[in-house]
C-alpha positions as CSV (number, residue, x, y, z in Angstrom):
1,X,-28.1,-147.1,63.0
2,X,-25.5,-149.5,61.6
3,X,-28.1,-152.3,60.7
4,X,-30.4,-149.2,58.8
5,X,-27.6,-148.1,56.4
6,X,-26.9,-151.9,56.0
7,X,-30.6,-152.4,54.6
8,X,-30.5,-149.1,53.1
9,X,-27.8,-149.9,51.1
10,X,-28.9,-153.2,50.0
11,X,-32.0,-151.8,49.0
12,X,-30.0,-149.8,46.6
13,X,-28.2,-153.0,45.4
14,X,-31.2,-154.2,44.4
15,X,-32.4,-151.2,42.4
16,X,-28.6,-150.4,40.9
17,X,-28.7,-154.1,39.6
18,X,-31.1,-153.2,36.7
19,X,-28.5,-151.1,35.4
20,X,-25.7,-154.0,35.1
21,X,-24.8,-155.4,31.6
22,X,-26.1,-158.5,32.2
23,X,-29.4,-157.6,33.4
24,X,-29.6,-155.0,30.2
25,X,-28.9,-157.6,28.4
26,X,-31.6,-160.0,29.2
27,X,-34.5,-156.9,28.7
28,X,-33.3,-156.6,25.2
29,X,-34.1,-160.7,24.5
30,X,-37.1,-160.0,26.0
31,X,-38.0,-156.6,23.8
32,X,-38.5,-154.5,27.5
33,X,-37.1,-151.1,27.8
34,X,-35.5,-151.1,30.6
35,X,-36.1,-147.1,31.4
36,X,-40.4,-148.0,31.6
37,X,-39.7,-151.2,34.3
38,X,-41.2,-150.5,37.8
39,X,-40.0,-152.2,40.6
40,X,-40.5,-153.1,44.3
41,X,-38.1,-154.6,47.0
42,X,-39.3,-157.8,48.8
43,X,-38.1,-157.4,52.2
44,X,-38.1,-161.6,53.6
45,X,-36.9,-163.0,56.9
46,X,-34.3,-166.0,56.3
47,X,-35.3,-169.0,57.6
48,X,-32.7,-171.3,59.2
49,X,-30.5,-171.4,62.6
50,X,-26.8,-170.3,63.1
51,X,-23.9,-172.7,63.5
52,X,-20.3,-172.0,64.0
53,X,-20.8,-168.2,62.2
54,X,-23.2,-169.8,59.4
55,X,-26.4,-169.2,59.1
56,X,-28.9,-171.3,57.0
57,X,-32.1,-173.3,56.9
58,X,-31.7,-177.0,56.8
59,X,-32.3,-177.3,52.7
60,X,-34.1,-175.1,50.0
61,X,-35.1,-176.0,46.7
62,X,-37.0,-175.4,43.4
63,X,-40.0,-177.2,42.1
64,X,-41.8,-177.8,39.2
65,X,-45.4,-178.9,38.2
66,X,-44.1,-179.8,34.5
67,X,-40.9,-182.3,34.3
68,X,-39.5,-182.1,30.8
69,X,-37.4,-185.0,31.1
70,X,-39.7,-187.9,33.1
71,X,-38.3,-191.3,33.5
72,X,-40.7,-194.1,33.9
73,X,-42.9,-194.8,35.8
74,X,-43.2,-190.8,36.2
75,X,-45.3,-188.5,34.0
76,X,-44.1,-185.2,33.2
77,X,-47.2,-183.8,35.0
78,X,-46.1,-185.3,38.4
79,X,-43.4,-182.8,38.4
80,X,-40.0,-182.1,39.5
81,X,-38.1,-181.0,42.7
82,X,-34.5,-180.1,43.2
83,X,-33.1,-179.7,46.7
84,X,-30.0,-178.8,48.6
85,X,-28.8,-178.6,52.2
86,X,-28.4,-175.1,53.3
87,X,-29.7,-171.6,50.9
88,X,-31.0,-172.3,47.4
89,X,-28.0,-170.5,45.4
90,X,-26.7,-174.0,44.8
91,X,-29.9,-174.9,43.3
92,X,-30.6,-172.3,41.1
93,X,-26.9,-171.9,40.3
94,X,-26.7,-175.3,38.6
95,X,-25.1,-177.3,40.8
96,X,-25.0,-180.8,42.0
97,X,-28.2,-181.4,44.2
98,X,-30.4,-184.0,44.7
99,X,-33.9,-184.4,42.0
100,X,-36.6,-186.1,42.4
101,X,-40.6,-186.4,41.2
102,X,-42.4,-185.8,44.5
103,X,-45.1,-188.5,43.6
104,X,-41.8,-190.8,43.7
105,X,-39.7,-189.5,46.2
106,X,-38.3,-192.9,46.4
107,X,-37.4,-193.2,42.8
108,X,-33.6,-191.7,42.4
109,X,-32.5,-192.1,38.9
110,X,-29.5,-190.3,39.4
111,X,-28.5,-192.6,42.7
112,X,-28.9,-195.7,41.0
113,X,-25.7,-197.2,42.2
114,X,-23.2,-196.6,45.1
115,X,-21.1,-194.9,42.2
116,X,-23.5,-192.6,41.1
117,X,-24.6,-191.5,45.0
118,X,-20.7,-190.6,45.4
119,X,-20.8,-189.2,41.8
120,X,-23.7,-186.8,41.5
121,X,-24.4,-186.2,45.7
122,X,-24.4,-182.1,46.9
123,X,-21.0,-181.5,47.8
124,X,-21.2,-177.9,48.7
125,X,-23.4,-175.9,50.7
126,X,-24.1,-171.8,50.9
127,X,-24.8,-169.8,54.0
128,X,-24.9,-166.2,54.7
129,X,-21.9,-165.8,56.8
130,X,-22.1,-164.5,60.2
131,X,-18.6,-164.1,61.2
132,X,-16.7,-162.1,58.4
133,X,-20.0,-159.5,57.5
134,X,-18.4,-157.3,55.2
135,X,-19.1,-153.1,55.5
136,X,-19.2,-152.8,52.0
137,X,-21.1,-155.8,50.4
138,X,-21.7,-153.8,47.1
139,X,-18.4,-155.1,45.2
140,X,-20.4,-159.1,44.6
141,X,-23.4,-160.7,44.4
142,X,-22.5,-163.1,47.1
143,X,-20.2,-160.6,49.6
144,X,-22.2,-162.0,52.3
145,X,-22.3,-165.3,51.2
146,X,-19.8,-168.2,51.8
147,X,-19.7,-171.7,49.9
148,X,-18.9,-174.4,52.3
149,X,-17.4,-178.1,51.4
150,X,-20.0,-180.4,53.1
151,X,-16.7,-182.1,53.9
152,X,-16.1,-179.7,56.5
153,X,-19.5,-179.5,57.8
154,X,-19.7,-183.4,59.4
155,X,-20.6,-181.5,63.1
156,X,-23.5,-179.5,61.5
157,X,-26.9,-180.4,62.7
158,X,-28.2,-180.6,59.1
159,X,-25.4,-182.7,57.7
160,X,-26.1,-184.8,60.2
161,X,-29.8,-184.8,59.9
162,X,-29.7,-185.3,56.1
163,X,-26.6,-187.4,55.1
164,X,-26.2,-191.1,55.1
165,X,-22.8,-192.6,55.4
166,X,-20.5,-194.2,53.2
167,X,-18.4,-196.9,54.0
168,X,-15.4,-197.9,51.4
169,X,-14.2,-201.3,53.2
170,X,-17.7,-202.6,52.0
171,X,-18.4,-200.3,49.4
172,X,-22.0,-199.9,50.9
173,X,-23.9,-196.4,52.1
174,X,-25.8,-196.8,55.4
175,X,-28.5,-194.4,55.7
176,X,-27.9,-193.2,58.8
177,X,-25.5,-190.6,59.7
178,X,-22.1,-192.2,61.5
179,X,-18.6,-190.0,62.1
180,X,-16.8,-193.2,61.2
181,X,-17.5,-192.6,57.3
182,X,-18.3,-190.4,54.1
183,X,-21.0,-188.3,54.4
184,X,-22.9,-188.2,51.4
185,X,-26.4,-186.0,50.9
186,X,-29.2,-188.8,50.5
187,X,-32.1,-187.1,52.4
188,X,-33.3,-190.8,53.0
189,X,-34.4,-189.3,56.5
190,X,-36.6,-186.8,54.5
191,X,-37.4,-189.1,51.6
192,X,-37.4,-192.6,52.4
193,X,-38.2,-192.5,56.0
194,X,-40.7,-189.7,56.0
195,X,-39.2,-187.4,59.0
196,X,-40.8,-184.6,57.1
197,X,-43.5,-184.5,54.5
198,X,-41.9,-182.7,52.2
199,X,-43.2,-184.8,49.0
200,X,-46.5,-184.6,49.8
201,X,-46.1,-180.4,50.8
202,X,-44.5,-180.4,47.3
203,X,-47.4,-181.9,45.5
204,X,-50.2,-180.2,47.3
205,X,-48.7,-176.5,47.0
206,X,-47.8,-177.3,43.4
207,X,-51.7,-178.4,42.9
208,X,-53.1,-175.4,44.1
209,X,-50.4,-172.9,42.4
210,X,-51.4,-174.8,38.8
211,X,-55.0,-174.7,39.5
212,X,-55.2,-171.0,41.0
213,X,-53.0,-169.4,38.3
214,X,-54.7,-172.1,35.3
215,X,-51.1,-173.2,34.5
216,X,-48.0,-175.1,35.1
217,X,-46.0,-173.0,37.9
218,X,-42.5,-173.0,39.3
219,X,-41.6,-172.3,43.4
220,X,-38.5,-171.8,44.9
221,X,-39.0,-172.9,48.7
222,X,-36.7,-173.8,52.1
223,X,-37.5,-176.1,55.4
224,X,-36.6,-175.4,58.3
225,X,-35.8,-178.7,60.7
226,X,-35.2,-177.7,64.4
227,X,-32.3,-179.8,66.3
228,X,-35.1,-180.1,69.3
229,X,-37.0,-183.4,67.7
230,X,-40.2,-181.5,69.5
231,X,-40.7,-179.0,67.6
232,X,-42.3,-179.6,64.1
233,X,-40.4,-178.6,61.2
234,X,-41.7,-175.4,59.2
235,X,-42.0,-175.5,54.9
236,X,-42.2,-171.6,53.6
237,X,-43.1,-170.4,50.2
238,X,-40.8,-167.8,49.3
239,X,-42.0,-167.6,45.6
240,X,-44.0,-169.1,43.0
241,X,-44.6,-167.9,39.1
242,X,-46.2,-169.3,36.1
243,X,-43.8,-171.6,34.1
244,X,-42.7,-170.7,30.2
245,X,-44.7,-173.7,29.1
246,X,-46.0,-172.6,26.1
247,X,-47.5,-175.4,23.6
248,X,-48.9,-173.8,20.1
249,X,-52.3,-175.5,18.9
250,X,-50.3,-176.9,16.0
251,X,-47.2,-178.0,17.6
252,X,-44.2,-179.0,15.3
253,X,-44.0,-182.8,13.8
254,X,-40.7,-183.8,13.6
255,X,-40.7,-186.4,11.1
256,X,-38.4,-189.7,10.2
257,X,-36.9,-188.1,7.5
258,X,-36.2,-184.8,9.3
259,X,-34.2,-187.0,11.7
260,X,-32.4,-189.1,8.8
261,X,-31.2,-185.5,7.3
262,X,-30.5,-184.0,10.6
263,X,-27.0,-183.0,11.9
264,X,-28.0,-183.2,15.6
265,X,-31.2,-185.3,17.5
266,X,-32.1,-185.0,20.9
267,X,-34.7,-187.0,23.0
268,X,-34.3,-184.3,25.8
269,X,-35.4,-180.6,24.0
270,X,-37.6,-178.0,25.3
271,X,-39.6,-175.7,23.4
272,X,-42.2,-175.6,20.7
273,X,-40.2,-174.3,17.7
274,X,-39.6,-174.1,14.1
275,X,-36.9,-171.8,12.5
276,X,-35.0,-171.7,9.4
277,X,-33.0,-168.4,9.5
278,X,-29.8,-169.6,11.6
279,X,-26.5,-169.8,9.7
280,X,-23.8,-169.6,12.3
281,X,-22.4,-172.6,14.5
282,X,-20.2,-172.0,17.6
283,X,-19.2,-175.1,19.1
284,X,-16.4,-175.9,21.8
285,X,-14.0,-178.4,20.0
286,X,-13.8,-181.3,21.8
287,X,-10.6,-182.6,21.4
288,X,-9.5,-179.1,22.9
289,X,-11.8,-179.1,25.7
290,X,-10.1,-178.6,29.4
291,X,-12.1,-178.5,32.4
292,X,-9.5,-176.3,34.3
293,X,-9.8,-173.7,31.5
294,X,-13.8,-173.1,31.3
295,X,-13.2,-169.5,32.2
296,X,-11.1,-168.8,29.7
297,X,-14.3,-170.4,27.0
298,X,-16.2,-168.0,28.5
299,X,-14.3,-165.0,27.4
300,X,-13.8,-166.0,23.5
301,X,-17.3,-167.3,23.2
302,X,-18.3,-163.7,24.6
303,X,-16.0,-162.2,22.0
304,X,-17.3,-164.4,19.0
305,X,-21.1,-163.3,20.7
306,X,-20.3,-159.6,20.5
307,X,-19.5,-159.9,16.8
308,X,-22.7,-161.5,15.8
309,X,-24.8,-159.6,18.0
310,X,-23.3,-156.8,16.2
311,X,-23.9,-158.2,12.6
312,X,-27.6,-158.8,13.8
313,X,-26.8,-162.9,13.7
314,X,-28.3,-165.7,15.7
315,X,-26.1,-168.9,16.3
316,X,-26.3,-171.9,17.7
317,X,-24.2,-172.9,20.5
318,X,-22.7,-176.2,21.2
319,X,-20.5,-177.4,24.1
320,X,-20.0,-179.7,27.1
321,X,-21.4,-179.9,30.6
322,X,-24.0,-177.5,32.1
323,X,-24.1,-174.1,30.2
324,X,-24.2,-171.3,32.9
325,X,-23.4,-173.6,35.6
326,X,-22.0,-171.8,38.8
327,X,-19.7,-174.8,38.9
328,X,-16.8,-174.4,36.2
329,X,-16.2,-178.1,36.6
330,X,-19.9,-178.9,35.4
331,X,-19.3,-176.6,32.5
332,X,-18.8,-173.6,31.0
333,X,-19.8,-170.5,33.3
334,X,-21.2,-168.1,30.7
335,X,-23.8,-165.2,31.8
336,X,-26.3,-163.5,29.5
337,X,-23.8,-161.0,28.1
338,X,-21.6,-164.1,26.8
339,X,-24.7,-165.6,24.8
340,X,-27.0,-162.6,24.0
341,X,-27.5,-163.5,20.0
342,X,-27.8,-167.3,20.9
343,X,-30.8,-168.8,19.0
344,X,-30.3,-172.4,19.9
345,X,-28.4,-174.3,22.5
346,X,-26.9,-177.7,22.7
347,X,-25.5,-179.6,25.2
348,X,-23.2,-182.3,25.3
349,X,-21.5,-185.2,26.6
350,X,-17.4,-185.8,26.6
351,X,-15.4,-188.3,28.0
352,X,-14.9,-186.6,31.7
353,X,-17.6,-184.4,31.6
354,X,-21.0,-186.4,31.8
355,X,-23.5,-184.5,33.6
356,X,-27.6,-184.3,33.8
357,X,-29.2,-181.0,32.5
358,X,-30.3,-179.0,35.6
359,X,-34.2,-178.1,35.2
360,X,-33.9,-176.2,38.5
361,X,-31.7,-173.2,37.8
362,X,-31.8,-169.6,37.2
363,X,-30.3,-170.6,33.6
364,X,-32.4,-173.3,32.9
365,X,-35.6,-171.2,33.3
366,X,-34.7,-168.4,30.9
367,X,-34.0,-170.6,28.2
368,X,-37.6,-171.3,28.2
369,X,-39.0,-168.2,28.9
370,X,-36.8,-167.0,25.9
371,X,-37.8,-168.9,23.3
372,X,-34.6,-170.1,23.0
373,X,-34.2,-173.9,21.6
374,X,-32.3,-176.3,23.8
375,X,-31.5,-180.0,22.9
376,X,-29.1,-181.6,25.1
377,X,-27.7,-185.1,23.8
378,X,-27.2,-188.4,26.0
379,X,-23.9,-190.2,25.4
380,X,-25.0,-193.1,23.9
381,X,-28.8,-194.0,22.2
382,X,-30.6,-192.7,19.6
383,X,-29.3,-189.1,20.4
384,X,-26.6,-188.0,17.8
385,X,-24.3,-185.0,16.7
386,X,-22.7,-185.6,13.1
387,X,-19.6,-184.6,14.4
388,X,-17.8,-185.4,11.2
389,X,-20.0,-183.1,9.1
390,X,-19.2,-180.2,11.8
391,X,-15.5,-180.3,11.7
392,X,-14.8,-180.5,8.2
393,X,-16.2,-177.2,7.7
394,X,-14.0,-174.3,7.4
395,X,-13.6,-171.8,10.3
396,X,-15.2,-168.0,9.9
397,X,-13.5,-167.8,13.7
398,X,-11.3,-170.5,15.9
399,X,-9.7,-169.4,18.9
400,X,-8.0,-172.1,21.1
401,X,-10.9,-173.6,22.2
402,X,-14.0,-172.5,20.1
403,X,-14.6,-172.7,16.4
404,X,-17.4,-170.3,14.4
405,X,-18.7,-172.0,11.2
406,X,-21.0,-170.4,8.7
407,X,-23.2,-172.4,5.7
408,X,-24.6,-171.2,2.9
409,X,-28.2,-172.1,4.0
410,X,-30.1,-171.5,6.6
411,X,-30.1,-174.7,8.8
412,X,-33.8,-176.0,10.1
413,X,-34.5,-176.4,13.8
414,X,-37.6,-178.3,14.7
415,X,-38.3,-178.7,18.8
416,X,-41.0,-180.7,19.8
417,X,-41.5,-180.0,23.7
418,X,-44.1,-182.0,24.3
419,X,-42.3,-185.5,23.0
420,X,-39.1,-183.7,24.6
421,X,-37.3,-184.2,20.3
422,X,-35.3,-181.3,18.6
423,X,-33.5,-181.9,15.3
424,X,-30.8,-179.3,13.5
């Protein structure tokens, strides 16, 4: 009786959540009335094993038939993948996990050094916790959830399994698991040894999901790796959908000169757009910029957000890090409801802040399926912001960390998503 009002009520959970300001939010960017939606509850058995009160499969991940941002030798039709050890929430929450093009699972980018494995590895893990299950999981979105430090996981099977070791007296990671060490989350078992054939699963399901629905698709997927070597491991689909990949006959031609006269170029923009009806600026000033304090962003860029929403204004939005990352370290933590009127979004690099854009989260995806422009500029290259030009105008809004500007005339946005170029 006591595990029937549990589903019960988070059946109701479920339903109620169409109701919450966020999710109202979102219907009216995409022009749905909310009181004509129908829905359904999914009712799925988690894969995974208990250990010490936490229960989790051994990683779970998002993949993509369309990588917006390849990096030689990889096309952007070979795809993406981003995986994590333990439930997918710290995928599709924007954390640190590991990417990779499943036609090169053996090409990391992002661990090109010892420095950057110790730099961008997973360092935390979510499980549904087994130990404290709360009566009342209705007050959050993760009451049943807990969010471990992988630290503190170096007797789980699936650290164990997945993690190589670092060694600092030689500044070297062995790929092998070893107590004496620093386990950091390679998946060189998975990926570079072959234990599992997860890049080849990846590449055939996304094959048949691209041909079948006559597009590039998106699936969110775990594994499940038993301890007992025996027994073969076990890949389930748990969802797939079309991607927001929309490319108009035409395109738009972003031109020398439109990068000569622009105030901000990206190489790494998604989107097929051209718009000339933006005014408003809201950028993070980056000589105030605190890590410790992204919270606080988040409430005066939702107050600056309610205004123009209000007035009926678009803006663009510029600041540091991982926009709606679940990680306030890897930037600022904003929902829907902070960013309802954005038009355009731009992220950026600062001196302690120097993250890679996360093409597997929640976030990520509806930004594309939107329509809203995203450029997001590298450190050092071709890719620019005229800082300069920005400051010196005068403020319509500052708070302590934000600053609203507003020109004259419109400012042009061109996006070119299939040479992965925006201009402002």
């Amino acid at each position: 009786v006591y595990k029937r009002q549990q589903l019960i009520q988070a059946i109701k959970c479920v339903y109620a959540s169409t109701f919450l300001k966020d999710s109202r939010s979102f219907a009216r960017n995409t022009l749905q009335r909310t009181e004509e939606e129908k829905m359904a509850v999914v009712i799925q058995r988690l894969m995974g094993d208990a250990h010490d009160g936490y229960f989790y499969p051994t990683f779970a991940g998002v993949a993509k038939s369309f990588n917006f941002y390849p990096v030689a030798p990889m096309k952007a039709e070979d795809g993406i993948a981003h995986i994590a050890m333990g439930l997918g929430k710290t995928v599709v929450e924007g954390m640190d996990v590991l990417r990779f093009c499943p036609k090169y699972p053996e090409l990391l980018p992002q661990f090109s050094t010892v420095d950057d494995m110790l730099k961008n590895a997973q360092r935390y893990a979510y499980a549904l916790n087994m130990k404290g299950f709360p009566d009342d999981f209705a007050k959050a979105d993760d009451a049943t959830l807990t969010r471990l430090d992988i630290d503190d996981m170096a007797d789980h099977p699936a650290v164990r399994y997945l993690a190589s070791t670092y060694h600092p007296q030689d500044h070297r990671i062995r790929d092998a698991w070893h107590p004496d060490g620093y386990s950091v989350m390679t998946f060189a078992r998975i990926l570079k040894h072959k234990a599992f054939p997860l890049a080849e699963i990846l590449s055939e399901v996304l094959e048949i999901g691209r041909k079948g629905l006559g597009e590039h698709v998106e699936i969110e997927f775990c594994t499940h790796l038993d301890t007992d070597q025996s027994r073969k491991g076990v890949f389930s689909l748990v969802q797939i959908r079309p991607m927001a990949v929309r490319w108009k006959k035409d395109g738009v031609r972003i031109r020398r000169e439109d990068i000569d006269r622009a105030m901000i170029f990206s190489r790494q923009a998604l989107g097929i757009s051209h718009s000339d009806r933006i005014s408003d600026i809201v950028y993070v000033k980056p000589d105030d910029f605190d890590s410790s304090r992204t919270v606080e962003m988040v409430g005066e860029i939702g107050a600056i957000n309610g205004k123009l929403e209000k007035a009926g204004r678009k803006y663009i939005l510029i600041g540091p890090g991982r926009w709606g990352s679940a990680d306030r370290w890897l930037g600022i933590p904003v929902g829907w409801t902070d960013i309802s009127s954005v038009g355009a979004i731009v992220e950026t690099t600062i001196e302690g802040l120097k993250v890679d854009p996360s093409q597997g989260s929640h976030f990520f995806h509806n930004i594309i399926s939107l329509g809203i422009g995203y450029l997001n500029t590298a450190e050092s290259g071709q890719d620019f912001i005229d800082w300069g030009w920005l400051t010196s105008l005068p403020a319509a809004t500052q708070t302590s960390y934000l600053k609203h500007v507003r020109i004259q005339k419109p400012l042009v946005i061109k996006i070119d998503g299939k040479e992965s170029r925006g201009v402002i």
